[in-house]
C-alpha positions as CSV (number, residue, x, y, z in Angstrom):
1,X,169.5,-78.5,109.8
2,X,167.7,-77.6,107.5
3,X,165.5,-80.1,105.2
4,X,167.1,-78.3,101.4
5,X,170.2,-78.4,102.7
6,X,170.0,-82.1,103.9
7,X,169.1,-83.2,100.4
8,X,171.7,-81.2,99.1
9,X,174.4,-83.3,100.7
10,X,175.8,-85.9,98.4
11,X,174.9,-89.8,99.6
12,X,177.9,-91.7,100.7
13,X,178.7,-94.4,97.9
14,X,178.5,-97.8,99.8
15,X,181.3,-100.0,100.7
16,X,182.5,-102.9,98.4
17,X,182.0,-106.4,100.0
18,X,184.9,-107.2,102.0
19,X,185.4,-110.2,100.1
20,X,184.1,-109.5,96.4
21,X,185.0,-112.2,94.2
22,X,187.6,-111.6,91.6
23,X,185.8,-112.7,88.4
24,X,188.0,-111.0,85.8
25,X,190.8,-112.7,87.4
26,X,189.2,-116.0,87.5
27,X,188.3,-115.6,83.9
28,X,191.8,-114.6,82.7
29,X,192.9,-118.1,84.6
30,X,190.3,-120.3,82.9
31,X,191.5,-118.7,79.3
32,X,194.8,-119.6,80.3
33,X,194.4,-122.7,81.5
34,X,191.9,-123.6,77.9
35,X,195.0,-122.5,75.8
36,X,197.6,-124.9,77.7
37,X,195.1,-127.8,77.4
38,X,194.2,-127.0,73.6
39,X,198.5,-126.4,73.1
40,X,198.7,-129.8,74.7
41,X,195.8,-131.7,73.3
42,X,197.0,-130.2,69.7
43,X,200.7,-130.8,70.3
44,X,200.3,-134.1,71.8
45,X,197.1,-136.3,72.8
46,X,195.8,-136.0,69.1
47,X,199.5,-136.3,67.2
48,X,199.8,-140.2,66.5
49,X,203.7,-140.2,67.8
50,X,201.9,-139.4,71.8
51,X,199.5,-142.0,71.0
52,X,202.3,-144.4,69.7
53,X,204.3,-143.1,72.7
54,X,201.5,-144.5,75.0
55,X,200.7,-147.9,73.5
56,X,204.1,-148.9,73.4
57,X,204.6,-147.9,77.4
58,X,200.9,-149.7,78.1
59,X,203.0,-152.8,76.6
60,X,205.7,-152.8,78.0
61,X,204.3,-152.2,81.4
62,X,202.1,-155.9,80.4
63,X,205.2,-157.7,79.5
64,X,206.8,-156.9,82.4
65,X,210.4,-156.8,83.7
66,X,211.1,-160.4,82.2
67,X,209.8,-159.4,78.7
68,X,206.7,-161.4,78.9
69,X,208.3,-165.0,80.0
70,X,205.8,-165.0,82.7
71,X,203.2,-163.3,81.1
72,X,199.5,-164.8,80.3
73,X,198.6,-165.3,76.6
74,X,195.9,-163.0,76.7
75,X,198.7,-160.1,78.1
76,X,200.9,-161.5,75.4
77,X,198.4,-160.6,72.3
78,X,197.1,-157.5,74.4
79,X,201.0,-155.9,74.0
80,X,201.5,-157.7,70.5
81,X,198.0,-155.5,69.5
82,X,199.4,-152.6,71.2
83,X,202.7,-152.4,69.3
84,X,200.7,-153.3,66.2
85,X,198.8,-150.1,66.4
86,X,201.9,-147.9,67.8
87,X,204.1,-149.7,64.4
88,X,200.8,-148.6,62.3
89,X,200.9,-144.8,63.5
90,X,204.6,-144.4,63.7
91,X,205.5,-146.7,60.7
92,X,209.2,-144.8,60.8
93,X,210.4,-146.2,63.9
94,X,211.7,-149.7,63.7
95,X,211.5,-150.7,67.5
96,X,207.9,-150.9,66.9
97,X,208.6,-154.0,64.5
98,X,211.6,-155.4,66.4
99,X,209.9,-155.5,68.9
100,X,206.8,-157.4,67.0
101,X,209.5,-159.8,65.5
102,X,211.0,-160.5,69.7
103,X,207.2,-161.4,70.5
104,X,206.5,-163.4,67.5
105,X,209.6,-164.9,69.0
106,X,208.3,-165.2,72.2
107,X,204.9,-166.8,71.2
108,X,206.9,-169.5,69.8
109,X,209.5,-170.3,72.6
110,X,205.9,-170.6,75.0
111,X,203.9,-172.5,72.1
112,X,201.4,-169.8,72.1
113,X,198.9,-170.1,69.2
114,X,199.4,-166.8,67.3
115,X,196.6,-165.8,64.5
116,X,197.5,-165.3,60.8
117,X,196.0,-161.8,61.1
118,X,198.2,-160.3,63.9
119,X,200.6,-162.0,61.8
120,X,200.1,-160.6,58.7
121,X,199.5,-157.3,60.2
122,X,202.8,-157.8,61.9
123,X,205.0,-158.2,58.5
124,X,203.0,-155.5,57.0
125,X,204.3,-153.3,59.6
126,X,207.8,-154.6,59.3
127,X,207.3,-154.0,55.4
128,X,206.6,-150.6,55.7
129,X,209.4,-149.8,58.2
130,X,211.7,-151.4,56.6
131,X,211.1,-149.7,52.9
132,X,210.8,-145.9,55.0
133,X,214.3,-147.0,56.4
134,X,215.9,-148.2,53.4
135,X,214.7,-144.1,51.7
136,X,215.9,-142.9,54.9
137,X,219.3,-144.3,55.1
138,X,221.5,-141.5,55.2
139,X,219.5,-140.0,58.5
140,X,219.7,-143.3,60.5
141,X,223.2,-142.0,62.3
142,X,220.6,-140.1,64.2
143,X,218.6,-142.1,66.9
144,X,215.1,-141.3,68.1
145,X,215.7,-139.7,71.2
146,X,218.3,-137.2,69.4
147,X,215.6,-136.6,66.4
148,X,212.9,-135.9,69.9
149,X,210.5,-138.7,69.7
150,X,211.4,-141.3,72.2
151,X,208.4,-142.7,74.1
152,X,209.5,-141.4,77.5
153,X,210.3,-138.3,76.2
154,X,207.4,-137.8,74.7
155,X,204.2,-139.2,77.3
156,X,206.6,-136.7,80.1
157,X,205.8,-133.8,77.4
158,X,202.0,-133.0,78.8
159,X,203.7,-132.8,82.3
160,X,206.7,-130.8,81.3
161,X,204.0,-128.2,79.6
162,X,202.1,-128.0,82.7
163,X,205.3,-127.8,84.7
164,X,206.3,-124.7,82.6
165,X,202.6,-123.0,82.6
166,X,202.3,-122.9,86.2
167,X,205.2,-119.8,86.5
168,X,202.3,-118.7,84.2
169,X,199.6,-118.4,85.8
170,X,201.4,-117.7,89.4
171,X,202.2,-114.5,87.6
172,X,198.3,-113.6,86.4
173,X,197.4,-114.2,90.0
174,X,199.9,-112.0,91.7
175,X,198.8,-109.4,89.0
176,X,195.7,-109.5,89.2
177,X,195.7,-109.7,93.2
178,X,197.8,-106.7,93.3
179,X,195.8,-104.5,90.6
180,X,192.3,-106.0,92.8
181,X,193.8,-104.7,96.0
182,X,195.2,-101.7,94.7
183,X,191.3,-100.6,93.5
184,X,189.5,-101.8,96.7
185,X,192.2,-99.8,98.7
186,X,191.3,-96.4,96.3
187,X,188.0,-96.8,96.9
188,X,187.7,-97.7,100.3
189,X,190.2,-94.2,100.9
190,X,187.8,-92.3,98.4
191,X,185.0,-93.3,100.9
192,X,186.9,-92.5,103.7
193,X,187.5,-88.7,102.2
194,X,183.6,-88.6,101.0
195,X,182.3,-89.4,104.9
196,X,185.1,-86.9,106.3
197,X,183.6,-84.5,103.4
198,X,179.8,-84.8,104.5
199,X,180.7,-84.8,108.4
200,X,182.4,-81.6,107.8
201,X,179.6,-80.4,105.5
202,X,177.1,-81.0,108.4
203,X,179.2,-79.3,111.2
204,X,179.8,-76.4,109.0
205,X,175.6,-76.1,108.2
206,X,174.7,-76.9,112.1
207,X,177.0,-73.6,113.4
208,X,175.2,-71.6,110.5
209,X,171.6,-72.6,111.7
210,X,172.7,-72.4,115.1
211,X,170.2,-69.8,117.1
212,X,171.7,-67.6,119.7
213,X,170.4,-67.9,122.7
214,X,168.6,-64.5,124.3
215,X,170.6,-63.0,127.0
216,X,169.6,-62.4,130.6
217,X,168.3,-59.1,132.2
């Protein structure tokens, strides 16, 4: 062959890594995955009802299936802080201050020393509830739970989101997958088409060099 018509040929483009890694996909799952986080962290960690939510399950969970009859007086004052805080943020919901008034109660019945400043803080918070009730009277036919802010319902709310984003992403992977293997198939047949084109190329310049051979007396 000759050397021109060698250079002439086009180079065969080379073959994509059998197992390239998908980063447009990856990326387009990382922004998707940052906007349920900041939906959540928005919609719930930062809102004071989640936080509420949580302190009032934290105390609970201390006082214990008997209500705190068996619990230490340092797990007494720990919950009694913790629905302190939850009656501060969610001042609305009055089973933040009964249930301040049941463990005032229950600090008595155990002869607990409790301090004049959860105590004050304590009235304060049943104050405040009480006057928001007394302004809200005509919408206390409707409970918590049916108004949406129960503290179950709302420390399952994170898990319910994530729950409901996985469908989500399951369908930006099998997109992305299938547009990923659609390309790699194109090009791997485009090479295939390109080598066929060369070989056939070369065949076709080696017949045309091809000398014939002088013939026998």
């Amino acid at each position: 062959m000759p050397a021109n018509e060698a250079r002439r040929l086009p180079a065969a483009p080379e073959l994509p890594p059998k197992f390239p890694v998908p980063w447009g996909l990856i990326i387009i799952l990382a922004l998707y995955a940052l906007g349920v986080l900041v939906y959540i962290w928005q919609s719930y960690w930062e809102s004071p009802a989640y936080q509420a939510a949580e302190l009032s399950d934290r105390a609970i969970a201390v006082l214990g299936v008997d209500d705190g009859r068996k619990a230490t007086p340092d797990q007494l004052r720990a919950a009694f802080d913790d629905f302190l805080e939850a009656g501060r943020l969610m001042p609305q919901e009055t089973q933040f201050a009964d249930n301040l008034e049941r463990l005032r109660g229950r600090f008595e019945e155990r002869h607990i020393p409790l301090d004049i400043e959860r105590v004050r803080r304590a009235e304060a918070v049943s104050s405040v509830t009480r006057r928001i009730q007394e302004e809200r009277a005509p919408l206390l036919v409707v409970g918590a739970r049916n108004r949406g802010w129960a503290p179950d319902q709302l420390v399952a709310g994170p898990r319910t989101i994530m729950m409901w984003s996985l469908p989500g992403a399951v369908l930006i992977i099998a997109i992305g997958t299938y547009l990923y293997v659609s390309a790699y198939l194109v090009r791997t047949r485009e090479r295939e088409a390109h080598l066929k084109s060369i070989e056939a190329r070369v065949k076709e310049i080696g017949k045309s060099t091809r000398r014939p051979r002088p013939k026998r007396s």
